[in-house]
mmCIF file of the C-alpha atoms, coordinates in Angstrom:
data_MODEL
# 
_entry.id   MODEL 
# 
loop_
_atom_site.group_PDB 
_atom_site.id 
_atom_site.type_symbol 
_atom_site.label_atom_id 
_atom_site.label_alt_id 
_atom_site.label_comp_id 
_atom_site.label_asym_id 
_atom_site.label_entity_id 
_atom_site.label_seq_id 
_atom_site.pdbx_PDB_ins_code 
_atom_site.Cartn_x 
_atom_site.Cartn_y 
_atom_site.Cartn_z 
_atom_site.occupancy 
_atom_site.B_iso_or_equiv 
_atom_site.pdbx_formal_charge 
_atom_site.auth_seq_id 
_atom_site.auth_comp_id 
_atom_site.auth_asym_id 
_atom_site.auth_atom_id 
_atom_site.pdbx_PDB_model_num 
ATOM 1   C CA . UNK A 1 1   ? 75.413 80.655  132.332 1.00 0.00 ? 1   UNK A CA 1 
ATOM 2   C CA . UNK A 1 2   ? 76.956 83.517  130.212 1.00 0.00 ? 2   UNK A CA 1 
ATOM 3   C CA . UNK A 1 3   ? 74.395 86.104  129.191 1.00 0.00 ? 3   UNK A CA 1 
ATOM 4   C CA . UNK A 1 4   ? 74.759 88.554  125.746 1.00 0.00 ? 4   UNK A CA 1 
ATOM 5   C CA . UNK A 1 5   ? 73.300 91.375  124.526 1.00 0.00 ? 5   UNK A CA 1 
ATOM 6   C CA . UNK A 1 6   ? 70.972 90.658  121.703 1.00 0.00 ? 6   UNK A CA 1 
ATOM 7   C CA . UNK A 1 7   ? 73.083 92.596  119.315 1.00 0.00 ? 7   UNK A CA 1 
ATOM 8   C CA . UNK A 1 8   ? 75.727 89.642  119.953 1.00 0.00 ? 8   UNK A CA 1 
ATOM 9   C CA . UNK A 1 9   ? 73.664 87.313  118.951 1.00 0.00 ? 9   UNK A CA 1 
ATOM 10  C CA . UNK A 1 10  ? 75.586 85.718  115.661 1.00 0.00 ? 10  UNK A CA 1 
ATOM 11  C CA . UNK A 1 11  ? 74.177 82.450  113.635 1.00 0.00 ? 11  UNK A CA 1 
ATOM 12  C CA . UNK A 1 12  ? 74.829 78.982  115.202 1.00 0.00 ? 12  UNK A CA 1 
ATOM 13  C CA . UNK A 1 13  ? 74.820 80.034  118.454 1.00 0.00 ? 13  UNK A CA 1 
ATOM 14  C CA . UNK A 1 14  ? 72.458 78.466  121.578 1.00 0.00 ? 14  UNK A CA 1 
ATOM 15  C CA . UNK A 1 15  ? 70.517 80.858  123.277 1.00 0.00 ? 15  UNK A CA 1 
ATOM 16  C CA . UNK A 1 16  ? 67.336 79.700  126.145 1.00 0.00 ? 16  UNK A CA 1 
ATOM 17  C CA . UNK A 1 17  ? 63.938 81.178  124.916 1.00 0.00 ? 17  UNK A CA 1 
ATOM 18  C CA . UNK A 1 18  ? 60.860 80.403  126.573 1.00 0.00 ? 18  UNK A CA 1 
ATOM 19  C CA . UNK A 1 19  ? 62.762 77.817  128.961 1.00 0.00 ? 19  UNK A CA 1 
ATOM 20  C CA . UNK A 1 20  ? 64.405 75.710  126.381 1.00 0.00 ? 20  UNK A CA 1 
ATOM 21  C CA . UNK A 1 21  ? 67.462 75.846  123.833 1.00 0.00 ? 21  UNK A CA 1 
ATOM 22  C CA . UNK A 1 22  ? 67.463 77.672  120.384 1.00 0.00 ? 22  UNK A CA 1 
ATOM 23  C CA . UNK A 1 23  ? 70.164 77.445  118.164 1.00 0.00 ? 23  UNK A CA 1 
ATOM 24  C CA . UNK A 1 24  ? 70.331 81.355  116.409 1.00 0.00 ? 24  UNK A CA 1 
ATOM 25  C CA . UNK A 1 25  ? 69.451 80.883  112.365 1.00 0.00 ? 25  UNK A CA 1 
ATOM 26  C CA . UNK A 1 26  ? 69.642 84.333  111.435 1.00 0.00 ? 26  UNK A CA 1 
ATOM 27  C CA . UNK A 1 27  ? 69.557 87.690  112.990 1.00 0.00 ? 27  UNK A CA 1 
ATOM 28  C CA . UNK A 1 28  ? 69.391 91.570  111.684 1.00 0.00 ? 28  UNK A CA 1 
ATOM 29  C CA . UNK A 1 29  ? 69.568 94.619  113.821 1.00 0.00 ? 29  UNK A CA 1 
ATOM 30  C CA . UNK A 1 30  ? 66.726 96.978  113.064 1.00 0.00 ? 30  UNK A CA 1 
ATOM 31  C CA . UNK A 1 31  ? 66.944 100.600 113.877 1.00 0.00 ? 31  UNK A CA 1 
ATOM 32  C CA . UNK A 1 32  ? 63.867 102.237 113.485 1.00 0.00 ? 32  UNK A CA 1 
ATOM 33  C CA . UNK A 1 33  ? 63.334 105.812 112.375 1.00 0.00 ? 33  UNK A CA 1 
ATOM 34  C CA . UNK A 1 34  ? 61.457 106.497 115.558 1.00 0.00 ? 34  UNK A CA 1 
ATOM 35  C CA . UNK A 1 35  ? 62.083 104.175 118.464 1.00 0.00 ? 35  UNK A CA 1 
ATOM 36  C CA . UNK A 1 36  ? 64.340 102.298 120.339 1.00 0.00 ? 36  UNK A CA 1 
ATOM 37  C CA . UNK A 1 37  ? 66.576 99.133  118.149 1.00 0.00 ? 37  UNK A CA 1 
ATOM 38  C CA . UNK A 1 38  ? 65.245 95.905  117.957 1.00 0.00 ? 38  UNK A CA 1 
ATOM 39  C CA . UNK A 1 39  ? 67.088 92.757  117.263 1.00 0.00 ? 39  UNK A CA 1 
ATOM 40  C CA . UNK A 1 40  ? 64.896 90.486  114.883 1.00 0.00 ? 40  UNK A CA 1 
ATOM 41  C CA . UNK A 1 41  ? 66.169 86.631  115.330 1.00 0.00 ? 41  UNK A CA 1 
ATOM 42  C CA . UNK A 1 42  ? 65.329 83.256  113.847 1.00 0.00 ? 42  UNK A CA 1 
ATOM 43  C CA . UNK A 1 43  ? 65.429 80.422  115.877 1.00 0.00 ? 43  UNK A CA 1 
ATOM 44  C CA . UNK A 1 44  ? 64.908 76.516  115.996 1.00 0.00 ? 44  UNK A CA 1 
ATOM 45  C CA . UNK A 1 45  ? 64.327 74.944  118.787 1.00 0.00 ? 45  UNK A CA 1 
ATOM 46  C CA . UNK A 1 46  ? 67.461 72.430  119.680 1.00 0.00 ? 46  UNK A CA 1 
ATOM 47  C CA . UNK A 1 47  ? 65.406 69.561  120.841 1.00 0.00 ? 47  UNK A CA 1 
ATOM 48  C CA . UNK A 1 48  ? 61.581 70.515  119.137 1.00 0.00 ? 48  UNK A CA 1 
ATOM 49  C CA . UNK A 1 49  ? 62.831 71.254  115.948 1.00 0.00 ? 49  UNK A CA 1 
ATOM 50  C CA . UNK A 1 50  ? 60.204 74.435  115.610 1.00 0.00 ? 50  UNK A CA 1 
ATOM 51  C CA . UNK A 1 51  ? 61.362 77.813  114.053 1.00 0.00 ? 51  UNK A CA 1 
ATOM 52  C CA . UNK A 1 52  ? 60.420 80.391  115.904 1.00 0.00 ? 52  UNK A CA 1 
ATOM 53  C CA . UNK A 1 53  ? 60.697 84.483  114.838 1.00 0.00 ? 53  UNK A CA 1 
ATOM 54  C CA . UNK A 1 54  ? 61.224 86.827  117.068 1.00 0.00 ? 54  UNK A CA 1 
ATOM 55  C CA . UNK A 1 55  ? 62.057 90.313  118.422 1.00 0.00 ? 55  UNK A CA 1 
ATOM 56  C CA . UNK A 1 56  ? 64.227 91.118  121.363 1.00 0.00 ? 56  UNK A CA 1 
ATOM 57  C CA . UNK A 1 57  ? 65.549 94.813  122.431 1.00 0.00 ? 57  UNK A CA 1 
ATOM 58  C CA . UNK A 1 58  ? 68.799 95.608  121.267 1.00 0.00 ? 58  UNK A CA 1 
ATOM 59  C CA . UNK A 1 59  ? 69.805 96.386  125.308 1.00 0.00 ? 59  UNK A CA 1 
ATOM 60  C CA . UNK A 1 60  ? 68.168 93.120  126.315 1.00 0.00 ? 60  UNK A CA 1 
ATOM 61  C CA . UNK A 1 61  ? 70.258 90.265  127.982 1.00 0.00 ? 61  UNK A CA 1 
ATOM 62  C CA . UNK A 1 62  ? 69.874 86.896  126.593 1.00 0.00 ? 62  UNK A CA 1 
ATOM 63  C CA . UNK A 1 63  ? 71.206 83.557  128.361 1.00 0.00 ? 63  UNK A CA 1 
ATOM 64  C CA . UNK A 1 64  ? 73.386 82.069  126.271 1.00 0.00 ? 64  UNK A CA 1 
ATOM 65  C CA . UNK A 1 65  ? 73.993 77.856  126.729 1.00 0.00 ? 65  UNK A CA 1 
ATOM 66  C CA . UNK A 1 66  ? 77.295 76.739  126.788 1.00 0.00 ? 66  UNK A CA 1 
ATOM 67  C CA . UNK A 1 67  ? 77.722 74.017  124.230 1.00 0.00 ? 67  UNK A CA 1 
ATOM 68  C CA . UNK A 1 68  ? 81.080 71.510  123.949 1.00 0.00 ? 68  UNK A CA 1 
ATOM 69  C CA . UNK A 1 69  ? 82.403 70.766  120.494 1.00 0.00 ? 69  UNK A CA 1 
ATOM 70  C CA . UNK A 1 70  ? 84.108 67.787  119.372 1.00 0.00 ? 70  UNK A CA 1 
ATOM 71  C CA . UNK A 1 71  ? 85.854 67.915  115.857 1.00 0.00 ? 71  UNK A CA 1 
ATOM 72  C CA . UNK A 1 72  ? 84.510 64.982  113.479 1.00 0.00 ? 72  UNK A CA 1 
ATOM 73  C CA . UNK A 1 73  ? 84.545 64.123  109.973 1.00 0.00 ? 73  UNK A CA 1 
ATOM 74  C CA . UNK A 1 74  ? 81.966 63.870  107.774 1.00 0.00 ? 74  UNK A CA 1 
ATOM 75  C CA . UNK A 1 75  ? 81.374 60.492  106.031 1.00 0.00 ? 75  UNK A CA 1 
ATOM 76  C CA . UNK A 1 76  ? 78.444 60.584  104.111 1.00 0.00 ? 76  UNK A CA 1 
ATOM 77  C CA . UNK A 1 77  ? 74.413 61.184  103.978 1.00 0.00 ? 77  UNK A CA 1 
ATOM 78  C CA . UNK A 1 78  ? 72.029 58.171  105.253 1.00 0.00 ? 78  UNK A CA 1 
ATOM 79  C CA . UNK A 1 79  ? 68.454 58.990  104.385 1.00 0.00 ? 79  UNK A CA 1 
ATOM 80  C CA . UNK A 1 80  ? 67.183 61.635  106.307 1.00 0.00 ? 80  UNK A CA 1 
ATOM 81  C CA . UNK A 1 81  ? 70.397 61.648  108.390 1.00 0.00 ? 81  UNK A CA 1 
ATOM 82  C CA . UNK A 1 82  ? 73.949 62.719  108.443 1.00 0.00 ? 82  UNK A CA 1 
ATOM 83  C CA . UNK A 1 83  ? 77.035 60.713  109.871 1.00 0.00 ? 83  UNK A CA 1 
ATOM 84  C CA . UNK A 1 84  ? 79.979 61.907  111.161 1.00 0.00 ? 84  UNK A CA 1 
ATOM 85  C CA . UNK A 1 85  ? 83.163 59.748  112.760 1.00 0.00 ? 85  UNK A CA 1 
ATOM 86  C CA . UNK A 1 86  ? 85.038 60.503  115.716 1.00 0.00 ? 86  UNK A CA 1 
ATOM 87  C CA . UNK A 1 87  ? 88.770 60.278  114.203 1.00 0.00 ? 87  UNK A CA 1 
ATOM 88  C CA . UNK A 1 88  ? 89.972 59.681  117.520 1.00 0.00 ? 88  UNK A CA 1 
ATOM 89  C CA . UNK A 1 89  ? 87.831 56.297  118.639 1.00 0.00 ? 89  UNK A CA 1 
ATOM 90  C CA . UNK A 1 90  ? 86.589 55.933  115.129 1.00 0.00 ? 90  UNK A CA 1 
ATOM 91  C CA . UNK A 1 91  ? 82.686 56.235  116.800 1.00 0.00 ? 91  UNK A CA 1 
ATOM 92  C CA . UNK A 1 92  ? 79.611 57.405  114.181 1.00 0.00 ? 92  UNK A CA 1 
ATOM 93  C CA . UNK A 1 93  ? 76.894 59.146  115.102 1.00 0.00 ? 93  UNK A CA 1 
ATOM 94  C CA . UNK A 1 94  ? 73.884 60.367  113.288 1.00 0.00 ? 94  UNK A CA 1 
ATOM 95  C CA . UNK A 1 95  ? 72.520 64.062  113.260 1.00 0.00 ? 95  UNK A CA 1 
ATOM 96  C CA . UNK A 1 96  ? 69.061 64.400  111.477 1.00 0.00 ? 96  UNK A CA 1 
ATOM 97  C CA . UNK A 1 97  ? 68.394 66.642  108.402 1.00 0.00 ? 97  UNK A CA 1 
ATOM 98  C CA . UNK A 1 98  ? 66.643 69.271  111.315 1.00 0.00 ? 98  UNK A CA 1 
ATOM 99  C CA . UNK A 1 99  ? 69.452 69.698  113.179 1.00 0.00 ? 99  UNK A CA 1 
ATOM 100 C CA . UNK A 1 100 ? 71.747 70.623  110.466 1.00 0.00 ? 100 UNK A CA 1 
ATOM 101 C CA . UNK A 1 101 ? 69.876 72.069  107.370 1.00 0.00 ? 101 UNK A CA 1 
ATOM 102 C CA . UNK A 1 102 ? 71.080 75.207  106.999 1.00 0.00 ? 102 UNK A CA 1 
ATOM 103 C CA . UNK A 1 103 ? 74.978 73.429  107.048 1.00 0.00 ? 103 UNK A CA 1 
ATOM 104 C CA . UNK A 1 104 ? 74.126 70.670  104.706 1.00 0.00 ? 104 UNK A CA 1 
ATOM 105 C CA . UNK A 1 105 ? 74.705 72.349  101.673 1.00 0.00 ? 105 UNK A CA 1 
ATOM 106 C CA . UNK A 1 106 ? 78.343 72.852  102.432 1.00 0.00 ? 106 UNK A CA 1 
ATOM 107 C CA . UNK A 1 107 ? 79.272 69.535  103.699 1.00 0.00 ? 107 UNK A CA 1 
ATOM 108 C CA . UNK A 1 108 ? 81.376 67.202  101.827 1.00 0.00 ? 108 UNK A CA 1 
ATOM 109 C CA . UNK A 1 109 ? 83.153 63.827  102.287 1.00 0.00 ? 109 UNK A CA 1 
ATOM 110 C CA . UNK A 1 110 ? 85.926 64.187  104.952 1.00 0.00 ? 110 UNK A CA 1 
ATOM 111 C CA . UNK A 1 111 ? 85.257 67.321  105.669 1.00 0.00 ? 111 UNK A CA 1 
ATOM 112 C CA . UNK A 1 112 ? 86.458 67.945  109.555 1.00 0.00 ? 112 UNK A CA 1 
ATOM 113 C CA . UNK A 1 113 ? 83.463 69.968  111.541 1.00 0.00 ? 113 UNK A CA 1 
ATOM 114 C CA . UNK A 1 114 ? 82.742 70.711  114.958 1.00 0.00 ? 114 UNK A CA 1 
ATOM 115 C CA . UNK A 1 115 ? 79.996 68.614  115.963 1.00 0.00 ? 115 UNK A CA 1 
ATOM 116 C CA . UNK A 1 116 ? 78.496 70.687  119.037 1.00 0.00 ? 116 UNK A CA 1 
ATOM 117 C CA . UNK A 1 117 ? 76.765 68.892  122.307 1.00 0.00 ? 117 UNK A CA 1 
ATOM 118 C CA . UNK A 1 118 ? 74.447 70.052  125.054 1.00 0.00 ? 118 UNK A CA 1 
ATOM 119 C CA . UNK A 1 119 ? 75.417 67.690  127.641 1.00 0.00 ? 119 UNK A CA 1 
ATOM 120 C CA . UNK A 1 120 ? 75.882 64.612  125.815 1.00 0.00 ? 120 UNK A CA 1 
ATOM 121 C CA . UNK A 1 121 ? 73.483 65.365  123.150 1.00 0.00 ? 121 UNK A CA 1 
ATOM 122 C CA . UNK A 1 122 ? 74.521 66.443  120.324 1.00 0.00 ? 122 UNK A CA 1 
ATOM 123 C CA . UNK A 1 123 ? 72.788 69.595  118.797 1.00 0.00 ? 123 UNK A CA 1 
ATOM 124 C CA . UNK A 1 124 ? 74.390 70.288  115.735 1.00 0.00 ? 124 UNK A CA 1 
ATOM 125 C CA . UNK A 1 125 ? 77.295 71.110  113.877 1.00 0.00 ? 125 UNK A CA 1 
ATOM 126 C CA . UNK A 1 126 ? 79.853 74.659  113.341 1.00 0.00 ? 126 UNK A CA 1 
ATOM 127 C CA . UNK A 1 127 ? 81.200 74.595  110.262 1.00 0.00 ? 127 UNK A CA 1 
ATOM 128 C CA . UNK A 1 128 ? 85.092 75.862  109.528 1.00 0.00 ? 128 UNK A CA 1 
ATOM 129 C CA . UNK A 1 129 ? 85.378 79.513  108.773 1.00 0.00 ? 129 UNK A CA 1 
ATOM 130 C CA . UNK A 1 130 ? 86.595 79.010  105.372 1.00 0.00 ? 130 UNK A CA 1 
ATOM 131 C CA . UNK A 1 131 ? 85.159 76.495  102.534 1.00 0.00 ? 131 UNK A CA 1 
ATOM 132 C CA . UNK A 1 132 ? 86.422 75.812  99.422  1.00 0.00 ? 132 UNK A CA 1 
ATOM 133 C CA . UNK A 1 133 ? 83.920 75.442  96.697  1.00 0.00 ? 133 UNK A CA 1 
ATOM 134 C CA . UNK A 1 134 ? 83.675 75.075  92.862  1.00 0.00 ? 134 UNK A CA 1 
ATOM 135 C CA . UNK A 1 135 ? 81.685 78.448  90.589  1.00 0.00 ? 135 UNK A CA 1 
ATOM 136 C CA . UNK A 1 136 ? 79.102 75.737  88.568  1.00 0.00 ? 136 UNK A CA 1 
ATOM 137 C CA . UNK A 1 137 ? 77.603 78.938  86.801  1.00 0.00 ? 137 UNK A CA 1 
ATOM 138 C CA . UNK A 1 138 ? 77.336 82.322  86.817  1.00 0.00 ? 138 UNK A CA 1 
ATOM 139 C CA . UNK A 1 139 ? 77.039 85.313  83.820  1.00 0.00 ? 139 UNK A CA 1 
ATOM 140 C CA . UNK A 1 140 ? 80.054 86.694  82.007  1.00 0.00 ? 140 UNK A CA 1 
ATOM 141 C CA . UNK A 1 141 ? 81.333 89.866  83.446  1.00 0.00 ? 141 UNK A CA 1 
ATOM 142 C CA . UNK A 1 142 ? 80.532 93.255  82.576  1.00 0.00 ? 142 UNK A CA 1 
ATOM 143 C CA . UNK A 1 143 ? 83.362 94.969  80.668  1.00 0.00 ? 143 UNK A CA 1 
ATOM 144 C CA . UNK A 1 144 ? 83.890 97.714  82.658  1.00 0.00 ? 144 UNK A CA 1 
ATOM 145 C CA . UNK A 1 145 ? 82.548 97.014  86.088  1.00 0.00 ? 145 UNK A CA 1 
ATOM 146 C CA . UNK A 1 146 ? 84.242 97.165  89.034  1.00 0.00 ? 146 UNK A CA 1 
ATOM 147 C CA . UNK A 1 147 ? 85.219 94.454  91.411  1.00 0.00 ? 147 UNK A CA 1 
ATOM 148 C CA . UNK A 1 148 ? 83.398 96.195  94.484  1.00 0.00 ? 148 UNK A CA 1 
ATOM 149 C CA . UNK A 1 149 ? 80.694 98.137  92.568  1.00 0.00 ? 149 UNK A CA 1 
ATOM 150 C CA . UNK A 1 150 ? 78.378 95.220  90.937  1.00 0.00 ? 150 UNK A CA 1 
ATOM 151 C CA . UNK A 1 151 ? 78.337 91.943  92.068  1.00 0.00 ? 151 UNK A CA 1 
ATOM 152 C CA . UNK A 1 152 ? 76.734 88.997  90.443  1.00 0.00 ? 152 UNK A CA 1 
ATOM 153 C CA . UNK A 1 153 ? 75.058 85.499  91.099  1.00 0.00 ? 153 UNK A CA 1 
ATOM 154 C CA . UNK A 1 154 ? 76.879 82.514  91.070  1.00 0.00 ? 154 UNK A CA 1 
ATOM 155 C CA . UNK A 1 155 ? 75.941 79.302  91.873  1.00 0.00 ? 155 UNK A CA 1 
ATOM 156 C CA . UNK A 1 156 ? 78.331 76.830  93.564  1.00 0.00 ? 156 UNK A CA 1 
ATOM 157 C CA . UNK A 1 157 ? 78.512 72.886  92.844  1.00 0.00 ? 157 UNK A CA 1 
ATOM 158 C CA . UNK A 1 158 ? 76.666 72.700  95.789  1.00 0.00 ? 158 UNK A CA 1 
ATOM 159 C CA . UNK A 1 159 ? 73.773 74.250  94.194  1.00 0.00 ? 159 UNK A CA 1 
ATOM 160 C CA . UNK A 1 160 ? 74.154 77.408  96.909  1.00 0.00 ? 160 UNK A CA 1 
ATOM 161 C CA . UNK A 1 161 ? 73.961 80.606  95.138  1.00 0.00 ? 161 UNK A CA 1 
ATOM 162 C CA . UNK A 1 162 ? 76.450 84.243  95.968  1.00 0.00 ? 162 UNK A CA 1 
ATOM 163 C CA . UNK A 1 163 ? 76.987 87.104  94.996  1.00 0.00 ? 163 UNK A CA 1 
ATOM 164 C CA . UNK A 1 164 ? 80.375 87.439  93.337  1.00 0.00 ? 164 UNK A CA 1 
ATOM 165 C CA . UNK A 1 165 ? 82.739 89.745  92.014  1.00 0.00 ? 165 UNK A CA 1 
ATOM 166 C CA . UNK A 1 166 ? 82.683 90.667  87.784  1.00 0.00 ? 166 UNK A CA 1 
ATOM 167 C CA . UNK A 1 167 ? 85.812 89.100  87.599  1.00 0.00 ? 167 UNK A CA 1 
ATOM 168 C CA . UNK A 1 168 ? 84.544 85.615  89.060  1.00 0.00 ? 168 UNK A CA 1 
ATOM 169 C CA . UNK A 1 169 ? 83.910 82.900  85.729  1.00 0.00 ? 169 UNK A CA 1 
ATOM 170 C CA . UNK A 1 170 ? 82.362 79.491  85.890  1.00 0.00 ? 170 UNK A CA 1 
ATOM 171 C CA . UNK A 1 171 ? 84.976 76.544  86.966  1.00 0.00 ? 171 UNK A CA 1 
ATOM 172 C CA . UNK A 1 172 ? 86.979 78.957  89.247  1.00 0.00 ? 172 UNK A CA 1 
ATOM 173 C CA . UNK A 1 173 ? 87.459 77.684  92.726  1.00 0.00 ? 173 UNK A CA 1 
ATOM 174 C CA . UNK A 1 174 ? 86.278 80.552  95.686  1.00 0.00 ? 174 UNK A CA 1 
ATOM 175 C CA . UNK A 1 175 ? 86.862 80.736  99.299  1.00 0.00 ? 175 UNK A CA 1 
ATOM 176 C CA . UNK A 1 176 ? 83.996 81.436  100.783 1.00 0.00 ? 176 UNK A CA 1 
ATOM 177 C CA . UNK A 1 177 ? 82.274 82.100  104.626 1.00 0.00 ? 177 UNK A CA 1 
ATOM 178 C CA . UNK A 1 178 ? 79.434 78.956  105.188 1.00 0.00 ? 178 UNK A CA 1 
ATOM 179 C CA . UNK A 1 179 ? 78.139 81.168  108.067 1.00 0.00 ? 179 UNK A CA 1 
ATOM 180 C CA . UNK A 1 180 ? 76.955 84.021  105.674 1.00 0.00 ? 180 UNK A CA 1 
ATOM 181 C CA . UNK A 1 181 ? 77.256 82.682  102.092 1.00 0.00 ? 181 UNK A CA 1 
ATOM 182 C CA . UNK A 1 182 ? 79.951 85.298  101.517 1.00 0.00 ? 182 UNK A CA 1 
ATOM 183 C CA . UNK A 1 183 ? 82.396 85.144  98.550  1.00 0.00 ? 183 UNK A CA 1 
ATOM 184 C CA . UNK A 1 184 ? 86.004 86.160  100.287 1.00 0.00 ? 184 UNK A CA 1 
ATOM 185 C CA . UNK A 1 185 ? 88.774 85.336  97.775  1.00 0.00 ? 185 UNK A CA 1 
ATOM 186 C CA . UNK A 1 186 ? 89.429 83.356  94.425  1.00 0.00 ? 186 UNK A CA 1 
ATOM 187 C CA . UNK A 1 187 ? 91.079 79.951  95.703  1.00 0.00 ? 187 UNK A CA 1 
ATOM 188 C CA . UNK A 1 188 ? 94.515 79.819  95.300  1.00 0.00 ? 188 UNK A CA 1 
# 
């Protein structure tokens, strides 16, 4: 298996801690004034479903799991679970809320996704780069402001909410990065 430094570590990847596989939920490199970096990390368990925090060393090596990815479309929402079809043998499968709650928000009908497996189970999904999503609200801009100086709230028909340009007004179509919530461009 491949190991990474913990400054590497980016959100959706599968790391092993304490003997068993954690897919990375968030992560922010520390530097204190007065010691060495540290690498704070949320994690979820793949198969126990527990969140753990944590602190590695910024120098420390972490094993990272090799997961396989096979693209699917997403269909629709069934209870407490999520199904996807394989376009290729037109198979469904079912990933529970757990797996995938931090990419729910950004999932819609047909929307193609990488659903990733351990094995043959699957663990959970990588979302494209790029989504396209809908401004539902967000203030008026400031007259005056600058594009890179003040951004605002908005809050996507998804009900997620970033930060956004001045220039940004409800009803506009963004592009934006499902990994970090980040606004990139005005849809064109």
């Amino acid at each position: 298996m491949e190991r990474v430094q913990a400054t590497n570590l980016r959100p959706g990847m599968v790391v092993m801690f304490k003997d068993e596989p954690h897919r990375v939920l968030e992560f922010m490199h520390r530097t204190p004034g007065k010691g060495n970096a540290v690498v704070q990390a949320k994690l979820r368990g793949v198969r126990s479903g527990i969140q753990t925090e944590t602190r590695f060393m910024s120098t420390e090596q972490i094993e990272r799991v090799q997961v396989t990815g096979k693209t699917m479309e997403y269909l629709y929402k069934d209870g407490d679970g999520y199904v996807f079809m394989d376009s290729e043998n037109y198979e469904q499968i079912t990933l529970p809320e757990t797996l995938i709650e931090n990419e729910a928000p950004w999932l819609e009908e047909n929307l193609s996704v990488n659903v990733q497996y351990i094995a043959d189970e699957p663990t959970g999904i990588e979302l494209p780069k790029v989504v396209e999503a809908e401004i539902q609200e967000t203030a008026p801009g400031l007259k005056g402001a600058t594009a890179t100086g003040s951004p605002k709230p908005a809050t996507l028909t998804n009900g997620v909410v970033i930060k956004v340009p001045q220039f940004v007004e409800t009803g506009e179509k963004v592009r934006v990065d499902p990994a970090e919530g980040r606004y990139l461009e005005r849809a064109r």
